[in-house]
DOSE-203929 format. One record per residue: residue number from 1; x, y, z of N, C-alpha, C in turn. Coordinates in steps of 0.2 Angstrom, whole numbers, plus 5000, padded with zeros to 4 digits. Example, Ala and Ser with C-alpha at 12.3 -4.5 7.8 and 13.67 -1.06 7.14 Angstrom:
REM residues 2
 resi   nu   nv   nw  cau  cav  caw   cu   cv   cw
    1 5066 4972 5039 5062 4978 5039 5066 4984 5039
    2 5064 4989 5035 5068 4995 5036 5064 5000 5039
***
This chain:
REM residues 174
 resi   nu   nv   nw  cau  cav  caw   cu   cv   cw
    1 5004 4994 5000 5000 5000 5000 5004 5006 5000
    2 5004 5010 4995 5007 5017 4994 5005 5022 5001
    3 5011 5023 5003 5007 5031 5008 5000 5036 5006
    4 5002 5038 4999 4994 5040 4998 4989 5038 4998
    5 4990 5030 4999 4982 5025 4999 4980 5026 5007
    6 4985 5028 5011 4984 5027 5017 4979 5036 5019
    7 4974 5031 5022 4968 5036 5023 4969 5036 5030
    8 4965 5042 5036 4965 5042 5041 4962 5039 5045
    9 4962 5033 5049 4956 5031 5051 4952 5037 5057
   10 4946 5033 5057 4942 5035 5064 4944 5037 5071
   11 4946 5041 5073 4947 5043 5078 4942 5044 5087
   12 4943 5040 5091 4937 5039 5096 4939 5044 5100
   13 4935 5045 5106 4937 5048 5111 4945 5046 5115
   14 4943 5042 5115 4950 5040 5120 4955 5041 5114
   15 4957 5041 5109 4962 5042 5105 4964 5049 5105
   16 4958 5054 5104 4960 5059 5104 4963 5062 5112
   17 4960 5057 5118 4964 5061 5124 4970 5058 5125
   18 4971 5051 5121 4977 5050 5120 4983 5055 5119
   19 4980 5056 5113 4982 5062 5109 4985 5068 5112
   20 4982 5070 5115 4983 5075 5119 4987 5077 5124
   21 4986 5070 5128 4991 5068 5133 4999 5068 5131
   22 4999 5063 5125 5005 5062 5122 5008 5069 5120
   23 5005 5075 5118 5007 5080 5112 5008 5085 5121
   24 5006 5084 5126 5006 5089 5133 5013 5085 5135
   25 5012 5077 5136 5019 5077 5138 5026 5078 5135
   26 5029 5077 5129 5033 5078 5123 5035 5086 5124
   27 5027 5091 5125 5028 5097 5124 5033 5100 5129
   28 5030 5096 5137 5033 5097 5141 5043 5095 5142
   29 5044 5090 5139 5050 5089 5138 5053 5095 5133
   30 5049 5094 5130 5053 5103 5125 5053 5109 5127
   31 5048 5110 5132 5050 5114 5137 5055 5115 5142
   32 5055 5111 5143 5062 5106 5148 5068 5112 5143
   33 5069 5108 5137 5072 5108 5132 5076 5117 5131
   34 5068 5120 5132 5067 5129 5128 5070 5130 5135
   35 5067 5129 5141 5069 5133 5147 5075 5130 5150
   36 5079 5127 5149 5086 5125 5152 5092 5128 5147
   37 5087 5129 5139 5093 5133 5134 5094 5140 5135
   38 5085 5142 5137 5085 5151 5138 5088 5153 5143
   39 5088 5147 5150 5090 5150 5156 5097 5148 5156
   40 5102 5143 5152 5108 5148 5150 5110 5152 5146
   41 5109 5154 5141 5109 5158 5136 5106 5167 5143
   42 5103 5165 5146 5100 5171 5151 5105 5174 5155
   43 5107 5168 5159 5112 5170 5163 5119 5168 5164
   44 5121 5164 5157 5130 5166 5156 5130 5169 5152
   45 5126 5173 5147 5129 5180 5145 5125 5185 5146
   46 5128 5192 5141 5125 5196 5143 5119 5198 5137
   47 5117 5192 5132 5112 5195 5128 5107 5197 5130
   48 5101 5199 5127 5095 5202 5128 5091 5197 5131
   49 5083 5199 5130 5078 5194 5133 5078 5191 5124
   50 5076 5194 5120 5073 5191 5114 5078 5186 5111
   51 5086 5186 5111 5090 5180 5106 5090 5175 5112
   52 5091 5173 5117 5090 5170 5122 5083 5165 5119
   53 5078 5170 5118 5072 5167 5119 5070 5164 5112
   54 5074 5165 5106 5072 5166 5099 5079 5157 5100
   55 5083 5156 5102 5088 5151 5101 5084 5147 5105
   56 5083 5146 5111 5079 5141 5113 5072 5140 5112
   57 5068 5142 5110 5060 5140 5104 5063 5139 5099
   58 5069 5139 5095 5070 5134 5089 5072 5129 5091
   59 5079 5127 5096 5080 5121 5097 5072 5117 5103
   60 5070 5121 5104 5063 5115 5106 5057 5114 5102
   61 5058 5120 5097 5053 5117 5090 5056 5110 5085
   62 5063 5110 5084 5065 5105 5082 5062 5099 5086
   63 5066 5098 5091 5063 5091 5095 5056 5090 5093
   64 5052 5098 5094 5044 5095 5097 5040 5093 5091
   65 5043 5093 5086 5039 5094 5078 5042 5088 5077
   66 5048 5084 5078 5050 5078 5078 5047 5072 5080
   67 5045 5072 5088 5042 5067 5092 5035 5068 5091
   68 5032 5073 5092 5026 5075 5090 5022 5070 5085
   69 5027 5072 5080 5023 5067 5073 5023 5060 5071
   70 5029 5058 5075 5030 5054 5075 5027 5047 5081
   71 5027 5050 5085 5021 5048 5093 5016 5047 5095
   72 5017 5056 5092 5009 5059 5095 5004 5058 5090
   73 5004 5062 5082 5001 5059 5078 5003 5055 5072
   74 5008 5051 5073 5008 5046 5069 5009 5046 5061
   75 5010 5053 5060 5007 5054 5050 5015 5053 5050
   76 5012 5050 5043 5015 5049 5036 5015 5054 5032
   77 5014 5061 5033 5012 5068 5030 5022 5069 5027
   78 5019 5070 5022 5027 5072 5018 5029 5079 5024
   79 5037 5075 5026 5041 5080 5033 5040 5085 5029
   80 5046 5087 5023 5045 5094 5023 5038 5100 5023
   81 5033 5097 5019 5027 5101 5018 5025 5100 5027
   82 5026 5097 5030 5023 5097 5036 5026 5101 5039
   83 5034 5101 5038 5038 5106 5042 5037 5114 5039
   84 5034 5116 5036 5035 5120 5030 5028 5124 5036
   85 5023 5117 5035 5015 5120 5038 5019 5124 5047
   86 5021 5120 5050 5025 5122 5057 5029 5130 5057
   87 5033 5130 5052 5035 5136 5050 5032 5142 5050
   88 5027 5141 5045 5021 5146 5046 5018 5147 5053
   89 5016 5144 5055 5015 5144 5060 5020 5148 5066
   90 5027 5148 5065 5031 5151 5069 5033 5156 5068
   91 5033 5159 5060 5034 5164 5056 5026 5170 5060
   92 5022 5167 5064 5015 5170 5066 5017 5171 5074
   93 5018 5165 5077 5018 5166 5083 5024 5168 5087
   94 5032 5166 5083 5036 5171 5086 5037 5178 5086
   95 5036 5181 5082 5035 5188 5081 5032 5191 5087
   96 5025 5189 5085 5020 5191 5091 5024 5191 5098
   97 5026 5184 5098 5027 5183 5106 5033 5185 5110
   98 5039 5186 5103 5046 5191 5103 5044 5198 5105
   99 5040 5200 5102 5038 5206 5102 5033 5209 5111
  100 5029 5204 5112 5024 5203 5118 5029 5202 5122
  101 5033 5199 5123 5037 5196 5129 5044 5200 5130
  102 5044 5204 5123 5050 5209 5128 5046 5216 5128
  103 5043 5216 5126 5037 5223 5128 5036 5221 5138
  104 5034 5215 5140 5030 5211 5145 5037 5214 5151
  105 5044 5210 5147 5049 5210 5151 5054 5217 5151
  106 5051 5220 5149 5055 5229 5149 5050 5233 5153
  107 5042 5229 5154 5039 5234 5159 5040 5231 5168
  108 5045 5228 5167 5045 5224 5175 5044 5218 5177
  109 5039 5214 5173 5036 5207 5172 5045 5204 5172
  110 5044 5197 5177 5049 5195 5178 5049 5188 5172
  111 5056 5189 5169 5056 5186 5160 5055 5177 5163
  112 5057 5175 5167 5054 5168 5170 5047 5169 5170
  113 5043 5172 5172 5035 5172 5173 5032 5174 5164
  114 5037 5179 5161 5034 5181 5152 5036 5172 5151
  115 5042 5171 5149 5043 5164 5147 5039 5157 5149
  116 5035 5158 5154 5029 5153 5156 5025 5155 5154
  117 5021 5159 5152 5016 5162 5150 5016 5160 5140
  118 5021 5162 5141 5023 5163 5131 5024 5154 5130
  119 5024 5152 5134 5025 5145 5133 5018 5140 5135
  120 5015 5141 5140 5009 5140 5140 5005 5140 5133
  121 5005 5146 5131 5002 5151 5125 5002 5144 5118
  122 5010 5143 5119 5014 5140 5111 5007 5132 5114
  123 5008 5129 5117 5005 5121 5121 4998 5124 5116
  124 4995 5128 5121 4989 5127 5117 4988 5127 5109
  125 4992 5131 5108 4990 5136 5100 4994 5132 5097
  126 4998 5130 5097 5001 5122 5093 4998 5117 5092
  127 4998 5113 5098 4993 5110 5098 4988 5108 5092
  128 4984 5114 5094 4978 5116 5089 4980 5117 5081
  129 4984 5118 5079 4986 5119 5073 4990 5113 5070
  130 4991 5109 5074 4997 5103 5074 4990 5098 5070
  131 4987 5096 5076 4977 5093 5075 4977 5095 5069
  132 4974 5100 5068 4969 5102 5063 4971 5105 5057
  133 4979 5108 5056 4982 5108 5049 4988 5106 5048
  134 4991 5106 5052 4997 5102 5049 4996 5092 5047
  135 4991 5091 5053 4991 5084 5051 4986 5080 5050
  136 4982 5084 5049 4974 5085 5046 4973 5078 5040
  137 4970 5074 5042 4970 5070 5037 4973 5064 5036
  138 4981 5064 5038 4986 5059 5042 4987 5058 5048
  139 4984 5057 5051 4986 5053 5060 4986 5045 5059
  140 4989 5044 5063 4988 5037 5063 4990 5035 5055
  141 4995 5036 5053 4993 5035 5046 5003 5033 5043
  142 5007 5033 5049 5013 5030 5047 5014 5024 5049
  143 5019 5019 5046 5019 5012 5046 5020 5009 5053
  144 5021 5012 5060 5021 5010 5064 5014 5009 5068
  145 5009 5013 5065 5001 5014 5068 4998 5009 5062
  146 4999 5011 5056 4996 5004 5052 4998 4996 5055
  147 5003 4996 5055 5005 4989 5058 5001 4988 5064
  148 5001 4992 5069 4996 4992 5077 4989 4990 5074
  149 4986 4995 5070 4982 4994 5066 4978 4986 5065
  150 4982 4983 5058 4982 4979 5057 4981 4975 5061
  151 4987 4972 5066 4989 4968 5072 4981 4967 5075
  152 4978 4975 5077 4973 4972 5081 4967 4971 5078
  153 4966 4974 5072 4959 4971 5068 4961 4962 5065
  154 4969 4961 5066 4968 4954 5066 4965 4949 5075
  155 4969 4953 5080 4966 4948 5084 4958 4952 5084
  156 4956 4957 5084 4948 4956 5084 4945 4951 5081
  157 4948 4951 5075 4942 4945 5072 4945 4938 5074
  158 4952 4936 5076 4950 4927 5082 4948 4927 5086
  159 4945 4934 5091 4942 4933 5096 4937 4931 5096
  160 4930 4933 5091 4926 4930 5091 4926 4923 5089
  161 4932 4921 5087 4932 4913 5083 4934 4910 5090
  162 4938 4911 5093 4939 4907 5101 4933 4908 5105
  163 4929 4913 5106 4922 4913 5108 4917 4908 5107
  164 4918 4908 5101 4914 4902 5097 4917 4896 5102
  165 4922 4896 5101 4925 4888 5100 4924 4884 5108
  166 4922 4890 5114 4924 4889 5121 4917 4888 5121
  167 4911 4889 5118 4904 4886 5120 4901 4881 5116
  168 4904 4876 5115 4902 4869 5111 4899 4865 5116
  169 4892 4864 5113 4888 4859 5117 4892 4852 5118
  170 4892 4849 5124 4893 4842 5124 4887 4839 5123
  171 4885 4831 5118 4881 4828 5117 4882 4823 5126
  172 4875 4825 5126 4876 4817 5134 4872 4811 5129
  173 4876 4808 5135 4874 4798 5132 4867 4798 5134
  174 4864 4800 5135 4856 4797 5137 4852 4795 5132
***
């Protein structure tokens, strides 16, 4: 089966709070990621708030666009176009948040509390754009969730054949 034959399956409740779970935890590792880069990049030099904050959002967008797609939603979505979709996305909400957060951090807001907030912020609104366009159509849809896939639509259908098999009337001698 070609990648483009592969369609999306159905997605249940529980898949999607899967989903969600998975894409909060991952995220929070890349957070891990953003805030131990920014918080040296903070305080062994003497840069500003914004290249501090612009070099650690990139190295934890790498990671989070990596594991994400691969974990989280599964696609098969051609990387670069997908990575292309992610960029737009950051081309929107760095600016903003570069801009908002050293506006936040030159009125006195302490740049630890703007960089929680601006990172809260990216969780949601990523997230959401990750779902519903970037990988819109492809979840579940790389060879590692086909194969699961497969695996369990095969044992669904012996189950009901050993179901079967465990309620066989015994004939009595009478």
């Amino acid at each position: 089966m070609e990648k483009s034959e592969v369609t999306q399956p159905e997605l249940t409740t529980k898949d999607n709070v899967i989903q969600a779970v998975k894409f909060v935890l991952f995220s929070a590792s890349a957070g891990i990621i953003e805030a131990v880069s920014f918080t040296l990049l903070n305080e062994l030099t003497s840069l500003p708030y914004w290249p501090c904050y612009l070099t650690a959002l990139v190295l934890s967008v790498l990671y989070n666009f990596t594991v994400n797609r691969r974990f989280t939603f599964k696609s098969a979505a051609n990387v670069p176009i997908a990575m292309m979709k992610v960029a737009g996305f950051y081309l929107v909400f760095t600016p903003l948040s570069t801009w908002l957060g050293s506006a936040a951090e030159a009125s006195g807001i302490n740049e630890y509390i703007v960089l929680a907030v601006t990172m809260f912020t990216n969780l949601i609104t990523e997230f959401l754009f990750c779902r519903f366009v970037v990988y819109r159509g492809t979840i579940n849809t790389n060879k590692a969730a086909v194969t699961a896939a497969e695996k369990a639509a095969i044992k669904a259908e012996e189950k009901p054949a050993a179901d079967q098999n465990t309620n066989v009337e015994i004939p009595s001698d009478e």
